[in-house]
PDB file of N, CA, C and O in Angstrom:
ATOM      1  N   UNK A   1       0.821  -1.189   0.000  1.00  0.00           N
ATOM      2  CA  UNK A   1       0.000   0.000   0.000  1.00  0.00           C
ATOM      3  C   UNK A   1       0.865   1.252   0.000  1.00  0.00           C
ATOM      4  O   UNK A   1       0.410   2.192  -0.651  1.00  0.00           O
ATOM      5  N   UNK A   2       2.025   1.432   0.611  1.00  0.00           N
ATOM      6  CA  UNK A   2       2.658   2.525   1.052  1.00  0.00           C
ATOM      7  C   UNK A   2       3.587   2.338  -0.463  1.00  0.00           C
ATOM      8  O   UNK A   2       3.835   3.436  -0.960  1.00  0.00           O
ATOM      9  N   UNK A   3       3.903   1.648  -0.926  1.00  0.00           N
ATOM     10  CA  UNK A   3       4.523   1.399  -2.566  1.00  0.00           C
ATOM     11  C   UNK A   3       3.954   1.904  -3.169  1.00  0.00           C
ATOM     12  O   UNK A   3       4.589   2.567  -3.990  1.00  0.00           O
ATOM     13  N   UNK A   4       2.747   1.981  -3.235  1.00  0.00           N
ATOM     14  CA  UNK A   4       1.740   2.806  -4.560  1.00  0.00           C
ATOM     15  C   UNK A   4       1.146   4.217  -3.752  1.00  0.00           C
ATOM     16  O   UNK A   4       0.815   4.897  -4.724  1.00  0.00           O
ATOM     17  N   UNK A   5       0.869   4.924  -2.707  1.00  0.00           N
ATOM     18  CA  UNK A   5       1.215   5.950  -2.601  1.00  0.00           C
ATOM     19  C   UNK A   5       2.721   6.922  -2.753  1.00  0.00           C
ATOM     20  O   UNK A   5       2.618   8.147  -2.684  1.00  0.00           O
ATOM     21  N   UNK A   6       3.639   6.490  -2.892  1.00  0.00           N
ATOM     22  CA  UNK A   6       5.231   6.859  -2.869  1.00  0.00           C
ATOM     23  C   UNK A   6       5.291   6.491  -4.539  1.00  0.00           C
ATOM     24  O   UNK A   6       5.795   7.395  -5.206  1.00  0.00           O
ATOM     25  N   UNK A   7       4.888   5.406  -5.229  1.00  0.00           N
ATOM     26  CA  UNK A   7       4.892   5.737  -6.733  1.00  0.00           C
ATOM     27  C   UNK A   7       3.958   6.736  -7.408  1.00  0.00           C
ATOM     28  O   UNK A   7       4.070   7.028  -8.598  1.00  0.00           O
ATOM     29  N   UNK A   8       2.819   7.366  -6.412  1.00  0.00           N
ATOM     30  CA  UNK A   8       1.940   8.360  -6.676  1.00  0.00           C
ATOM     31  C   UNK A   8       2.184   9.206  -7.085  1.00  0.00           C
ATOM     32  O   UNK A   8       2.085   9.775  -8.172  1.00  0.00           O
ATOM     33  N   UNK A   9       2.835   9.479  -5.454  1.00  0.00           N
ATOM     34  CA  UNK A   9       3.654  10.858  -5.457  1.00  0.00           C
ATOM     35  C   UNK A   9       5.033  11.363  -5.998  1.00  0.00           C
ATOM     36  O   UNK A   9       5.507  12.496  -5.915  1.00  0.00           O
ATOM     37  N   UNK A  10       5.377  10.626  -6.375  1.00  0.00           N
ATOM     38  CA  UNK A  10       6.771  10.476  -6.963  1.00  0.00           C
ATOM     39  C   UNK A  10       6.106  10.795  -8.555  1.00  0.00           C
ATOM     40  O   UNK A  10       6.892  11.554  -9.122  1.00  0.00           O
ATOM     41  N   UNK A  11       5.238  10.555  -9.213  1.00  0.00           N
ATOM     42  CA  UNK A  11       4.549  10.883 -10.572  1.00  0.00           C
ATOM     43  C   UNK A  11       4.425  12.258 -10.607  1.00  0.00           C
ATOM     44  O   UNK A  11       5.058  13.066 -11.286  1.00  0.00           O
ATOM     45  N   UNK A  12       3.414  12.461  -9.687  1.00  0.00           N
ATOM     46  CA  UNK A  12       2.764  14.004  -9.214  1.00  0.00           C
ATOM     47  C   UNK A  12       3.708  14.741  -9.404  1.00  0.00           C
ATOM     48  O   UNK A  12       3.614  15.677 -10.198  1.00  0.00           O
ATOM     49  N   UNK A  13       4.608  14.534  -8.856  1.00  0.00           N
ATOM     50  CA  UNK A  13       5.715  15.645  -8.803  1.00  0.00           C
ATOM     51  C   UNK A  13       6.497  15.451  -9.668  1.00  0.00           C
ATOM     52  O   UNK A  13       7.263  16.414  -9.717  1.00  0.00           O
ATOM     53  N   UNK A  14       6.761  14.626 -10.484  1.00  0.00           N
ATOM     54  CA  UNK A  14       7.262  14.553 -12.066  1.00  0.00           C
ATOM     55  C   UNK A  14       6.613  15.188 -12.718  1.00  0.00           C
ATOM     56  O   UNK A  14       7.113  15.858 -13.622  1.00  0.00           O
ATOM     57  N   UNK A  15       5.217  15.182 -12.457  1.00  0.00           N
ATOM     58  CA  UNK A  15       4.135  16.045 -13.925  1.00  0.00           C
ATOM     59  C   UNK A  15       4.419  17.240 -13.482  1.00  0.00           C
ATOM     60  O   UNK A  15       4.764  17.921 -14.448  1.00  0.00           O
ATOM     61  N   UNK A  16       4.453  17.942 -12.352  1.00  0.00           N
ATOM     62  CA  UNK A  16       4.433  19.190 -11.791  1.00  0.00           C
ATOM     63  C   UNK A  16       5.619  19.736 -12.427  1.00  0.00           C
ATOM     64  O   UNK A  16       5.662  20.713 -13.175  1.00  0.00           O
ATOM     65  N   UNK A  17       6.619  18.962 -12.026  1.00  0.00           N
ATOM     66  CA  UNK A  17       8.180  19.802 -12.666  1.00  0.00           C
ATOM     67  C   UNK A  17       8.269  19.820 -14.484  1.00  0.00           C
ATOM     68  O   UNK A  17       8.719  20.723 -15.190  1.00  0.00           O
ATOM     69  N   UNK A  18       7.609  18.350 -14.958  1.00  0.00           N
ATOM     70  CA  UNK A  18       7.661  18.673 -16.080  1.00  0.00           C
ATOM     71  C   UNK A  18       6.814  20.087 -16.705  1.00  0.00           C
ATOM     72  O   UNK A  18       7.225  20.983 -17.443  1.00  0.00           O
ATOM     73  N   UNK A  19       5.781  19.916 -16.219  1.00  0.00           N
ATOM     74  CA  UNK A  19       4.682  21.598 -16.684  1.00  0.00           C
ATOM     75  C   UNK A  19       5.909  22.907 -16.398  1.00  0.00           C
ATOM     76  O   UNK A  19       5.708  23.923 -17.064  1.00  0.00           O
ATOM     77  N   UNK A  20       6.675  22.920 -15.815  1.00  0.00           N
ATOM     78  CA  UNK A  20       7.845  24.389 -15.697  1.00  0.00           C
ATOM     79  C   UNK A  20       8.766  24.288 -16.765  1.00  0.00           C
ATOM     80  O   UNK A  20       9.565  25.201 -16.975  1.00  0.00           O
ATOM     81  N   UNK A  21       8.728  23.066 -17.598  1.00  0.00           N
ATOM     82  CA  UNK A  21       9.401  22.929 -18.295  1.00  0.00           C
ATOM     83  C   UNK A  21       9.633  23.458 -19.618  1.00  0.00           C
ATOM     84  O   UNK A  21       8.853  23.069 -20.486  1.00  0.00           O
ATOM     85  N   UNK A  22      10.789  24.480 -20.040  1.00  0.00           N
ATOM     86  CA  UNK A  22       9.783  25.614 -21.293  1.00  0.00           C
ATOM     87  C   UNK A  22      10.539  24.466 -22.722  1.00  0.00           C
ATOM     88  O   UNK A  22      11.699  24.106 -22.922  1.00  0.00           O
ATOM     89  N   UNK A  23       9.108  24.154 -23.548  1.00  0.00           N
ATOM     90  CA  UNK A  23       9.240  23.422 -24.475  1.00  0.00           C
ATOM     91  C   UNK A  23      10.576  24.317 -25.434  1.00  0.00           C
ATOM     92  O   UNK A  23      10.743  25.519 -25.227  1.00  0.00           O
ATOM     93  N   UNK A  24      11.327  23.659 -26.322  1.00  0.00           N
ATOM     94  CA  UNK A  24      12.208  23.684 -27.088  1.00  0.00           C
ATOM     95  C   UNK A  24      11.506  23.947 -28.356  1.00  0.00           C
ATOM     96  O   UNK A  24      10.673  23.144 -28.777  1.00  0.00           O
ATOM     97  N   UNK A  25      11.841  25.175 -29.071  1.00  0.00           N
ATOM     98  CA  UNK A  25      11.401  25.639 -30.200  1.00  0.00           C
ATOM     99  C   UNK A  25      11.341  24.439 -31.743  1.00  0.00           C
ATOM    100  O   UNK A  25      10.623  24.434 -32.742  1.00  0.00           O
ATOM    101  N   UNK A  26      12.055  23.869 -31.448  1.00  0.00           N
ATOM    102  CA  UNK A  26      12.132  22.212 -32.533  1.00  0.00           C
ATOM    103  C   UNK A  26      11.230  21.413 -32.173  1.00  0.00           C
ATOM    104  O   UNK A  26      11.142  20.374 -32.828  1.00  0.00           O
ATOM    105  N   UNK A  27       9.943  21.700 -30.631  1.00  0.00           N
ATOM    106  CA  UNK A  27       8.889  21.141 -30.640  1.00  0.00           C
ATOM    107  C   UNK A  27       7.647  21.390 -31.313  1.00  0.00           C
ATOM    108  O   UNK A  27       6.886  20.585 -31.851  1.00  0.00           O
ATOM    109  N   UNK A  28       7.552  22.812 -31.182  1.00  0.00           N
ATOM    110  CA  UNK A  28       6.773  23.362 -31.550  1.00  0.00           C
ATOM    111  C   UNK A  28       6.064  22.834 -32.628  1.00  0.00           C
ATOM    112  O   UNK A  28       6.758  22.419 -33.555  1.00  0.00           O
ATOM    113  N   UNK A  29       4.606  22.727 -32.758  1.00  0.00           N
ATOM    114  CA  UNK A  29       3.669  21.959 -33.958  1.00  0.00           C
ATOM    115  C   UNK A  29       4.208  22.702 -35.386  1.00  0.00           C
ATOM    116  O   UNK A  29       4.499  21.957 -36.322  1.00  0.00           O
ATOM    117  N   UNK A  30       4.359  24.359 -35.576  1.00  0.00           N
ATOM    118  CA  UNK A  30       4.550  24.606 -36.914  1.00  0.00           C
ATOM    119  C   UNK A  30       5.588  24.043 -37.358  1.00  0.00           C
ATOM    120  O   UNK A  30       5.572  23.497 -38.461  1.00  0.00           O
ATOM    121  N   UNK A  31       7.192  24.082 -36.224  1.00  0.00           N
ATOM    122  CA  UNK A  31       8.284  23.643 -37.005  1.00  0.00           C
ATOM    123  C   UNK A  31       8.264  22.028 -37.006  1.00  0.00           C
ATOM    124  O   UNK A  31       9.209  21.605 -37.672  1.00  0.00           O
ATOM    125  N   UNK A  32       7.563  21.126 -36.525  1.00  0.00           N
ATOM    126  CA  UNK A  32       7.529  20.239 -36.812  1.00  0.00           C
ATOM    127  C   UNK A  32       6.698  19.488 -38.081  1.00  0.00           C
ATOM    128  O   UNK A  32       7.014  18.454 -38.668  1.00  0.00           O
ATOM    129  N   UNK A  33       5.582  20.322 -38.293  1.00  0.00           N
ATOM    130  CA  UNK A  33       4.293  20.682 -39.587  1.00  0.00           C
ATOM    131  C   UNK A  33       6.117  20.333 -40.274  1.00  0.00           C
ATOM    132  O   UNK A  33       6.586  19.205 -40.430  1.00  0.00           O
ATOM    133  N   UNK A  34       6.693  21.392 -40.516  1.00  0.00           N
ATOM    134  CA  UNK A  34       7.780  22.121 -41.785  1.00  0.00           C
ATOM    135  C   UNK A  34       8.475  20.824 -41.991  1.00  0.00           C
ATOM    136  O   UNK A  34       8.742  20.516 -43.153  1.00  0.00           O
ATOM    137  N   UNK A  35       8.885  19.824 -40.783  1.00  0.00           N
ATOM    138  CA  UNK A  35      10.148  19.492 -40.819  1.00  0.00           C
ATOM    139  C   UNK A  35       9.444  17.973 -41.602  1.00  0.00           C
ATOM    140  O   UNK A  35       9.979  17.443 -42.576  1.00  0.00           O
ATOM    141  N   UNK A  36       8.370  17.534 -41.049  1.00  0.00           N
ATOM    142  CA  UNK A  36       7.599  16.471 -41.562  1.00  0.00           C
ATOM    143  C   UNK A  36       7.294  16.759 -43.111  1.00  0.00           C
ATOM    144  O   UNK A  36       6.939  15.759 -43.736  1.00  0.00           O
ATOM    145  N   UNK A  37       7.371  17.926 -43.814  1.00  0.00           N
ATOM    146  CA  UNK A  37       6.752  18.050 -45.100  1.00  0.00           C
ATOM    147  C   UNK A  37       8.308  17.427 -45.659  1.00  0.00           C
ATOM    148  O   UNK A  37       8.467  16.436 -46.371  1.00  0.00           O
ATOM    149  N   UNK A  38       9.373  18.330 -45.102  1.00  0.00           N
ATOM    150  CA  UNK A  38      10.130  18.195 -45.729  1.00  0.00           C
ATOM    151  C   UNK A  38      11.265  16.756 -45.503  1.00  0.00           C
ATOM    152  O   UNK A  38      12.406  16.505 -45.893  1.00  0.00           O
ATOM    153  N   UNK A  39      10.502  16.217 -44.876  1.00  0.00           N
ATOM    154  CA  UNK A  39      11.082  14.460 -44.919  1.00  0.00           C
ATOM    155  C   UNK A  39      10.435  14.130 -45.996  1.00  0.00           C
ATOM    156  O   UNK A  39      11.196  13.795 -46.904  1.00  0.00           O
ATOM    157  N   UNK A  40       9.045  14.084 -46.319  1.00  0.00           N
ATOM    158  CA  UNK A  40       7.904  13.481 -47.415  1.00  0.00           C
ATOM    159  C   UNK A  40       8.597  14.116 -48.361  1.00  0.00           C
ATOM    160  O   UNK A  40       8.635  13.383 -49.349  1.00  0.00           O
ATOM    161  N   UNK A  41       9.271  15.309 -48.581  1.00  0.00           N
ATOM    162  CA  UNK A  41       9.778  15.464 -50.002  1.00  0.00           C
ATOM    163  C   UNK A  41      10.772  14.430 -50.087  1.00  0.00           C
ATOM    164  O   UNK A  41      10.734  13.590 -50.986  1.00  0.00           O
ATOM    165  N   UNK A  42      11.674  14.448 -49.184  1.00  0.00           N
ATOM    166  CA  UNK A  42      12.793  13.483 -49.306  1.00  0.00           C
ATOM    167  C   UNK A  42      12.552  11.799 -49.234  1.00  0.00           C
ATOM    168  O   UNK A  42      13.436  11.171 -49.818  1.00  0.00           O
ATOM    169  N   UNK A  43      11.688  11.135 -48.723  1.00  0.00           N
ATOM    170  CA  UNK A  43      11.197  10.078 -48.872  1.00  0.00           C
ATOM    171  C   UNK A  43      10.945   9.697 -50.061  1.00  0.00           C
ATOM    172  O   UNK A  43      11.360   8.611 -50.465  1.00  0.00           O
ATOM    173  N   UNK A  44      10.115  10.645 -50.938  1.00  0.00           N
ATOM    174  CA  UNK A  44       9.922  10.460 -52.263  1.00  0.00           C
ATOM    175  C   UNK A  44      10.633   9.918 -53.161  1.00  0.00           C
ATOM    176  O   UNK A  44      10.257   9.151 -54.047  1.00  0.00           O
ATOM    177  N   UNK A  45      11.708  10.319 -52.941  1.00  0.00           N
ATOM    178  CA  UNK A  45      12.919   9.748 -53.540  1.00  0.00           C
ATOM    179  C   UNK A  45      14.002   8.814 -53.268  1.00  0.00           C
ATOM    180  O   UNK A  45      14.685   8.137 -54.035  1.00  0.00           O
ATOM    181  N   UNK A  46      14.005   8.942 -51.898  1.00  0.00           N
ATOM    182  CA  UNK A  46      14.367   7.512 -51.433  1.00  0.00           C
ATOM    183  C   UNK A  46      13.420   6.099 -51.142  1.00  0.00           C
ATOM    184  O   UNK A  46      13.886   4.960 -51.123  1.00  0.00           O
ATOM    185  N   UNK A  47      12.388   6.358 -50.984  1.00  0.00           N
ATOM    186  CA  UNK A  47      11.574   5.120 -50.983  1.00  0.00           C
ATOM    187  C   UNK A  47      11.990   4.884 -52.377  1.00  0.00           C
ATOM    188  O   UNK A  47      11.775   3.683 -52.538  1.00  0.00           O
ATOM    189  N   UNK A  48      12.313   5.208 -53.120  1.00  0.00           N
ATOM    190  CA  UNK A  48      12.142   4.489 -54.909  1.00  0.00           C
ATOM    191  C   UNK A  48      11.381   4.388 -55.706  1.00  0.00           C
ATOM    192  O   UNK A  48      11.488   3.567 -56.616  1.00  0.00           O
ATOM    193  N   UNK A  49      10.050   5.494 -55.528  1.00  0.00           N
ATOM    194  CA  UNK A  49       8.956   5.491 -56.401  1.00  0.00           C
ATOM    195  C   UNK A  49       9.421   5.864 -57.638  1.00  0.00           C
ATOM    196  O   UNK A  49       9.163   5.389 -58.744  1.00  0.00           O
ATOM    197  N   UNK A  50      10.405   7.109 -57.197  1.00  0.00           N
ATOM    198  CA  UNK A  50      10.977   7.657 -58.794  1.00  0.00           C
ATOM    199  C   UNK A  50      12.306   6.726 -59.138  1.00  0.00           C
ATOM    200  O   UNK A  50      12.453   6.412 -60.318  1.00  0.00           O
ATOM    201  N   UNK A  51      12.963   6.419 -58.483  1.00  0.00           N
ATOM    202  CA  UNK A  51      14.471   5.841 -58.640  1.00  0.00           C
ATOM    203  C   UNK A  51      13.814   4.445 -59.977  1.00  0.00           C
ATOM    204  O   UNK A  51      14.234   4.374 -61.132  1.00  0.00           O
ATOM    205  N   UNK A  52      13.043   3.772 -59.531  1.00  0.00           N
ATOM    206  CA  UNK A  52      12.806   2.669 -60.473  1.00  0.00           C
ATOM    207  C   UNK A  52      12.194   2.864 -61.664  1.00  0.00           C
ATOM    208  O   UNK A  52      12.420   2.121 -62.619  1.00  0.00           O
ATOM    209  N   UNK A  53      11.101   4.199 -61.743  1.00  0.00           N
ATOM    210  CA  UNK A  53      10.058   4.757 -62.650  1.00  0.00           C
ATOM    211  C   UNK A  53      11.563   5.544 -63.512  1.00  0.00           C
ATOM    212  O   UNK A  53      11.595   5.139 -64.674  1.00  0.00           O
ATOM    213  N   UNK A  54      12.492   6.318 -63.262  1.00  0.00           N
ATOM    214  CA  UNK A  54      13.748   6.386 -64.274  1.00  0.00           C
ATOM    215  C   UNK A  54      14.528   5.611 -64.474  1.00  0.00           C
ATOM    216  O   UNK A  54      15.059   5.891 -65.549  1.00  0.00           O
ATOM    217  N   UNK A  55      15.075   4.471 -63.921  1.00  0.00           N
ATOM    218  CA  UNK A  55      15.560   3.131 -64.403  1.00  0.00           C
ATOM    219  C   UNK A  55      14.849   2.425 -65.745  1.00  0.00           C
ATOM    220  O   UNK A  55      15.429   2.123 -66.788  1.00  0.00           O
ATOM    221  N   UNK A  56      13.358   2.237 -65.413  1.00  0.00           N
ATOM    222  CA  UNK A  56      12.318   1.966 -66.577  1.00  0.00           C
ATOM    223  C   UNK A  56      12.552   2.669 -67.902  1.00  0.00           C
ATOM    224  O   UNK A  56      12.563   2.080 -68.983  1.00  0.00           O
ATOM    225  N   UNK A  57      12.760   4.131 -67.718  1.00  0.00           N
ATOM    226  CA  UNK A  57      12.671   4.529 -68.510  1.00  0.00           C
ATOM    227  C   UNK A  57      13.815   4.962 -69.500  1.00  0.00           C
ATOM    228  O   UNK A  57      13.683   5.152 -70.709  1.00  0.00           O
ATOM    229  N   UNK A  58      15.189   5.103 -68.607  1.00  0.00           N
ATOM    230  CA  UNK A  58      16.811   4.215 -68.779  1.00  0.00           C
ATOM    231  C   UNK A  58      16.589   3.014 -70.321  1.00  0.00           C
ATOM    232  O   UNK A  58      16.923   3.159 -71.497  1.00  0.00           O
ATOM    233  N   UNK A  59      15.928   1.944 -69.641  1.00  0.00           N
ATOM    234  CA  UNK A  59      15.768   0.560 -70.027  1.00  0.00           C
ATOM    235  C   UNK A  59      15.176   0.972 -71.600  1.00  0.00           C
ATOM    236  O   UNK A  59      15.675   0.852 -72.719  1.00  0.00           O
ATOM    237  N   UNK A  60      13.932   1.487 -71.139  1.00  0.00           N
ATOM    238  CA  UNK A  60      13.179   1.889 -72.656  1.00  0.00           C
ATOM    239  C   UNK A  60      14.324   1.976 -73.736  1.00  0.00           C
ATOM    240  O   UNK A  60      14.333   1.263 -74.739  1.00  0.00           O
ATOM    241  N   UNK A  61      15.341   2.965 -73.426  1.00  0.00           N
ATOM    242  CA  UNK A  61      15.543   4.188 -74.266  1.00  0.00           C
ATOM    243  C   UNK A  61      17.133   3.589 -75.021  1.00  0.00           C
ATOM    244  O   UNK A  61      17.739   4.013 -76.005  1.00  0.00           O
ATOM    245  N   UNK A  62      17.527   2.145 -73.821  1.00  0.00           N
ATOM    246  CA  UNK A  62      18.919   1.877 -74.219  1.00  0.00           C
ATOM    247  C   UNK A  62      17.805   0.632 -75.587  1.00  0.00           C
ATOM    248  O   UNK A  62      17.737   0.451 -76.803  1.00  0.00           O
ATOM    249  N   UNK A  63      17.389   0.290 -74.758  1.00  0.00           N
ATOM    250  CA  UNK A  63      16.536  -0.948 -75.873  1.00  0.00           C
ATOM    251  C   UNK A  63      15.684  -0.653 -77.260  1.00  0.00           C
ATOM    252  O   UNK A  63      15.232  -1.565 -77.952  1.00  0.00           O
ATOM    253  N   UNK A  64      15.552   0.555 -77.526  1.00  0.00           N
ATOM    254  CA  UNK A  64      15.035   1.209 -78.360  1.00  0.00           C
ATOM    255  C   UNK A  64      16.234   1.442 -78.753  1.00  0.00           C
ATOM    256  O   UNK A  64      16.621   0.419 -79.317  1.00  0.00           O
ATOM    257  N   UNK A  65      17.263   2.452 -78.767  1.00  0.00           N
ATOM    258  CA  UNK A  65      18.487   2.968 -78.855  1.00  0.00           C
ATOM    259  C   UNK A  65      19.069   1.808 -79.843  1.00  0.00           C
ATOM    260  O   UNK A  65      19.291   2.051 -81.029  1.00  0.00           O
ATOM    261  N   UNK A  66      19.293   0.556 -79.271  1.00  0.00           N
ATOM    262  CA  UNK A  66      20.010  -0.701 -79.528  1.00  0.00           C
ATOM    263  C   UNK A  66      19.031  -1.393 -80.667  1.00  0.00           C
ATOM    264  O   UNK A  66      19.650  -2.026 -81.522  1.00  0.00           O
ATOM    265  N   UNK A  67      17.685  -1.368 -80.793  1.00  0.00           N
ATOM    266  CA  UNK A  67      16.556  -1.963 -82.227  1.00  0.00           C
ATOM    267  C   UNK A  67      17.061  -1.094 -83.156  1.00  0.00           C
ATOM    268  O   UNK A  67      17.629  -1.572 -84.138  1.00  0.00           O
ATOM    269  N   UNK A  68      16.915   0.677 -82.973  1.00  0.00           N
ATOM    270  CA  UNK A  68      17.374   1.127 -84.094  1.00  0.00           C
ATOM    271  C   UNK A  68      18.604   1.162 -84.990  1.00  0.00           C
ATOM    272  O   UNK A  68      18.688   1.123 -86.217  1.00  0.00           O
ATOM    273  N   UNK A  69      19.717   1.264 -83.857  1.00  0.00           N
ATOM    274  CA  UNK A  69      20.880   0.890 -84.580  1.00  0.00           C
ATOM    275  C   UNK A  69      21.257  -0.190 -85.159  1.00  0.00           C
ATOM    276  O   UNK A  69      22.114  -0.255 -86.040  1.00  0.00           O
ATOM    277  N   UNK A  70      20.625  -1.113 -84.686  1.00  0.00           N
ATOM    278  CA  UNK A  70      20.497  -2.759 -85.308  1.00  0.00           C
ATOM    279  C   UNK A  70      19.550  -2.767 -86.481  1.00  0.00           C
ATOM    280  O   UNK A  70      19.541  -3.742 -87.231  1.00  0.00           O
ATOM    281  N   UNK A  71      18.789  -1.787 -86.675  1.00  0.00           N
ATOM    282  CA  UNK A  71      17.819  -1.398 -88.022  1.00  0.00           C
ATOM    283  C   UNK A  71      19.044  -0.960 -89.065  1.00  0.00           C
ATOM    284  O   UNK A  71      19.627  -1.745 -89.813  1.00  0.00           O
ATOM    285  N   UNK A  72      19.215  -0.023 -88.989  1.00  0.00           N
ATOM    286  CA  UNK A  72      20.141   0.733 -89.705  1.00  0.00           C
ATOM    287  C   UNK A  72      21.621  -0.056 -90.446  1.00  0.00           C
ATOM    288  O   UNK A  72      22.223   0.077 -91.511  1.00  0.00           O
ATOM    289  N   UNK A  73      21.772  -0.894 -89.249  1.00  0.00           N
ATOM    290  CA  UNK A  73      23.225  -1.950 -89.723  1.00  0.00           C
ATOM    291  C   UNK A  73      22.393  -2.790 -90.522  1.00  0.00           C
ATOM    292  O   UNK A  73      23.048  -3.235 -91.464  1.00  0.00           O
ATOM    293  N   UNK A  74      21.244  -3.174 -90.520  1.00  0.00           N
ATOM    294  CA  UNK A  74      20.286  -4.357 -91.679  1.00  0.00           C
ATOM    295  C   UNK A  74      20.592  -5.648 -90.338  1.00  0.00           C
ATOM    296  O   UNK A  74      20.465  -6.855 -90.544  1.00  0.00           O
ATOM    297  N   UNK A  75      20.833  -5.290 -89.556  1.00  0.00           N
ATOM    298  CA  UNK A  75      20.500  -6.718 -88.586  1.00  0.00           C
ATOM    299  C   UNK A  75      19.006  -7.056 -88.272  1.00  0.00           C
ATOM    300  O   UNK A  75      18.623  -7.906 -87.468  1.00  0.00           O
ATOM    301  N   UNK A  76      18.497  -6.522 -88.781  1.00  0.00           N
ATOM    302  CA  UNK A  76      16.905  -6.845 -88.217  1.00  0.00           C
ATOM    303  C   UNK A  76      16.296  -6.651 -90.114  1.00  0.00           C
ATOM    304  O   UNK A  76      15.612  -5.742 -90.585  1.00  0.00           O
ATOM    305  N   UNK A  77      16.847  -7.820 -90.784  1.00  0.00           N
ATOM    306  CA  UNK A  77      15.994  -8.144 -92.142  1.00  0.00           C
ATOM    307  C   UNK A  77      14.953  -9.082 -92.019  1.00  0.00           C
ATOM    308  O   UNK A  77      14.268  -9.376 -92.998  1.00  0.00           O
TER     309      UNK A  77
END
């Protein structure tokens, strides 16, 4: 019983000191709004949505690249 009043109060007065506590401007909701947009820009590009969608299109352009010149030499009669 005397364990869970003394873990009570021992809380209480953690929340109390934390409330004096002056938040850090890198908490703040707008600069965190900013800082979250600007991960999602950067994610974009590291997740690999685009990295593979220009690889694809890499691929197209060497394989096309490589039919035509193989047109032109008469390898493709």
């Amino acid at each position: 019983m005397r364990e869970k009043s003394t873990r009570r109060r021992v809380t209480e007065e953690l929340k109390r000191a934390g409330d004096k506590l002056p938040i850090p401007e890198s908490l703040e909701p707008e600069w965190m709004e900013e800082t979250l947009k600007a991960h999602e820009r950067k994610r974009f590009f590291r997740l690999g949505r685009l990295y593979p969608a220009l690889a694809g299109a890499a691929c197209v352009c060497l394989i096309g690249g490589a039919v035509l010149r193989m047109e032109n030499l008469g390898l493709l009669s």
